[in-house]
N, C-alpha and C positions, 0 to 999 in steps of 0.2 A: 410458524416463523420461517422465515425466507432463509435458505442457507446463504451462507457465503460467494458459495458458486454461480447462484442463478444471480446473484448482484453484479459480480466482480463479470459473468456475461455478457450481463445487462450496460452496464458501461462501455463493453468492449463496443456492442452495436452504436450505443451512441457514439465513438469515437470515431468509427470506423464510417457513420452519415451525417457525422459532420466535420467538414474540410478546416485547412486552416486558414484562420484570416490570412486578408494578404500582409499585413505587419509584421506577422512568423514565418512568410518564406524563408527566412534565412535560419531558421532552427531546425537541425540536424534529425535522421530517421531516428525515429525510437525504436526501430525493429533491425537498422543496421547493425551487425552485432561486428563486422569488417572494419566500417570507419570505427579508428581510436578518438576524434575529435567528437562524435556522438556520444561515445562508450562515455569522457569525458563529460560530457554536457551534462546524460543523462543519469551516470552514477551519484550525480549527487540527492538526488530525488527518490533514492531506491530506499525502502522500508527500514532496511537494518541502520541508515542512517538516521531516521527517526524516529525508531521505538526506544523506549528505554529499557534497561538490565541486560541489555547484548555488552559482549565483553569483546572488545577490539585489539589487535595485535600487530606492529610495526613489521614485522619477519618472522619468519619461522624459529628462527633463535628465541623473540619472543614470547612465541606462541606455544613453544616448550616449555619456559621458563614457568608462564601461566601456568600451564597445562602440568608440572610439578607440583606446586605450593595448593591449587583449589583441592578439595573436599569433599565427599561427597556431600556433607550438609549444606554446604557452600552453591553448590551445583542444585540441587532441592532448592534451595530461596529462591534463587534466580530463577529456574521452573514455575515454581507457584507465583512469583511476581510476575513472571511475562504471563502467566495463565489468568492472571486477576486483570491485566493489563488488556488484553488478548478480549475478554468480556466486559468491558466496560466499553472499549474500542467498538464493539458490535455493539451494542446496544444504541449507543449513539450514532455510530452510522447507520442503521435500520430506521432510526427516529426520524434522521436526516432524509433520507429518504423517502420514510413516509407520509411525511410534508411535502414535498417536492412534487410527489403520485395526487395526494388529495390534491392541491392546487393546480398540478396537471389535470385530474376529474375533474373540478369544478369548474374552467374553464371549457373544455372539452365541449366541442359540439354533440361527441357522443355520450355526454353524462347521462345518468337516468336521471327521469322528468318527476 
């Protein structure tokens, strides 16, 4: 099985040799980490805003308050949830993927004959 690493690589390359349309000149570096107008853009697409059982906090006042009341059983679900989450996630993107490759093979001038 492919790890995580040699995938999340593997994308970087693609990213990395292929440019942006010209439609997207005007979307901000993803690698700016200076510009705030990027940081904006691009916060919103960051992981923890789309997995589920991460627990969110408005300030630090909040993030006490939380961090008072959870449990450790509490703390354990959320664990095992994002862990069941976390493998079902890979699975599917590895599937994803391995369509993408065979179709990529099958085309391929280099395919075997």
């Amino acid at each position: 099985m492919l790890s995580v690493t040699i995938i999340f690589t593997f994308l970087i390359i693609i990213i990395i040799i292929i440019s942006a349309h010209q439609s997207q000149t005007n979307v901000p570096d993803p690698s700016n980490e200076q510009d705030k107008d990027a940081i904006r853009h691009w916060i919103k697409f960051a992981d923890f805003y789309e997995m589920p059982h991460i627990t969110y906090f408005d300030s630090v006042g909040d993030l006490v308050d939380k961090l008072s009341k959870v449990t450790s059983r509490r703390l354990r679900r959320i664990s095992d949830r994002m862990k069941e989450y976390n493998v079902a996630a890979l699975e599917l993107l590895l599937g994803k993927w391995r369509t993408i490759l065979r179709m990529i093979a099958k085309t391929s001038s280099n395919a075997l004959h």
